[in-house]
N, C-alpha and C positions, 0 to 999 in steps of 0.2 A: 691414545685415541678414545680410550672408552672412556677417560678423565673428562676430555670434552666433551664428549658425550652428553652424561652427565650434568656436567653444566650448563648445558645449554637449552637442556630440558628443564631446569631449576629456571632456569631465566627467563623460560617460553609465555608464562605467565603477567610479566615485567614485561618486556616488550610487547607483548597485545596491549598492553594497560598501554601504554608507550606510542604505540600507532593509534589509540581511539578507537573510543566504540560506535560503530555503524548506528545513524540515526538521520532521523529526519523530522521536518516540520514545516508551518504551513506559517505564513503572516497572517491568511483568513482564518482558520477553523484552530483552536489553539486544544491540547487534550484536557478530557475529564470540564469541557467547557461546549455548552448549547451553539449547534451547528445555527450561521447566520441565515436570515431569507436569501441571500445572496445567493445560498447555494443548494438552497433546498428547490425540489420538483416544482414545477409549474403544471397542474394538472391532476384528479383524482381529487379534487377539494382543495390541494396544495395551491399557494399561489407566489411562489419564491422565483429565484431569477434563472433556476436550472444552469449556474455556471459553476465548474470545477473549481474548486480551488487552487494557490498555488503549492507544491512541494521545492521542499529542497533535501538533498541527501548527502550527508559525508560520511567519510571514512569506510567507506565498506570494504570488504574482507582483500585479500591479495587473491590476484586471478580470478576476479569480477572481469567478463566478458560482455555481462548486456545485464538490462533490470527489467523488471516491472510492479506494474504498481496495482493495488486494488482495494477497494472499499464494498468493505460487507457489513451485512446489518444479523448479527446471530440471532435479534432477537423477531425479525420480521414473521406472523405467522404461517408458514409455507411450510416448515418441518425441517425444510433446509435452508433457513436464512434466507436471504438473496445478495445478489451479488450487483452494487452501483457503478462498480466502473471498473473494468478490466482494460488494463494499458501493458502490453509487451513487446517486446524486442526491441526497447530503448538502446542505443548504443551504450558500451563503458564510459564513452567519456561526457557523458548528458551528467547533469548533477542535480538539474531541478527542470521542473515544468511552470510556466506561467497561469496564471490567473485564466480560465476560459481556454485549453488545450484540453485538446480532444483528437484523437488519434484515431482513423477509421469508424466503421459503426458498429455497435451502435451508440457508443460515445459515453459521456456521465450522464446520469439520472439520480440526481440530488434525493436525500430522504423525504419520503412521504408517509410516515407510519399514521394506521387506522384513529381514528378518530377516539382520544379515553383512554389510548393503551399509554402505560407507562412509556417515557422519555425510552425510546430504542439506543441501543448502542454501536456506532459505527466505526471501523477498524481500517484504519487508513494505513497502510501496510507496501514498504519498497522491500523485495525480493530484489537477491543481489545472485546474479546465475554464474554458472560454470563453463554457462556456450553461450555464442554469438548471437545464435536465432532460435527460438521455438515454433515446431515444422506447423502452424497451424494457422486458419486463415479468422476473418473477422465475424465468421458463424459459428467458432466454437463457444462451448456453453461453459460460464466459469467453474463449474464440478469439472470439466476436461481441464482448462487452462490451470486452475487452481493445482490439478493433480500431477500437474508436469512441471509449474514450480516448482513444486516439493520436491520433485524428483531430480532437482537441476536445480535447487536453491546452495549459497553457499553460508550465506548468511539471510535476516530480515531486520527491517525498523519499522516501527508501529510507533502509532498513538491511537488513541479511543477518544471520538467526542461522541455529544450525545444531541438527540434531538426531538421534542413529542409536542402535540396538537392538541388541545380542547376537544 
């Protein structure tokens, strides 16, 4: 028994490689590449089309129950980033969002960074959960959502695009 054991801990490595690594991406916004006007803010000086991009996700981890998904800008100046689009309690068996999905409110808010600041970077990120549902409604602030991922994340896939104004 403890032979297999063993074994199978030696193999554990192999078979993740074997199942795929959890990722995702976008036909719009491609990483380490300038976020389009498609889907940048309409407003603040911004004048883009304020529409979400689409995701898609595979392979996430075994005992994935629900996702979600979020876009943050670390470099916005606030001290705490901000947060563009918080999306949770995707069912397991969702694998991508369309073009222009938007899930309660208050919905995406495409990049609008200040006028001179370097190209910001935006971190487009599907959390793969442990539960079904996260207990929280459509007025939580992504410092709470963000921290109850984490706390029920089993895995994540990210990319970074980027996006800055004259």
């Amino acid at each position: 028994m403890k032979k297999i054991a063993l074994l199978l801990a030696a193999l554990a490595p192999l078979l993740a490689l074997a199942a795929g690594k959890f990722t995702v991406e976008s036909a719009e916004v491609k990483p380490n590449q300038k976020i389009a006007d498609a889907h940048v803010f309409k407003g603040f000086g911004c004048e883009g089309g304020n529409v979400s991009p689409s995701l898609a996700w595979k392979d996430p981890p075994a005992g994935t129950k629900s996702f979600a998904i979020t876009v943050y800008d670390p470099d916005a100046p606030t001290g705490s980033g901000w947060w563009h689009w918080v999306v949770f309690n995707i069912p397991a068996n969702v694998m991508s969002l369309p073009a222009g999905a938007d899930f309660g409110k208050p919905g995406y808010g495409g990049p609008c960074p200040p006028p001179g600041d370097k190209p910001h970077h935006y971190v487009f990120k599907v959390f793969a959960l442990k539960t079904d549902k996260l207990d929280l409604d459509e007025s939580a602030s992504g410092a709470l959502v963000g921290y109850m991922l984490n706390a029920d994340k089993l895995g994540t896939a990210e990319f970074t695009a980027t996006y800055g104004r004259k």
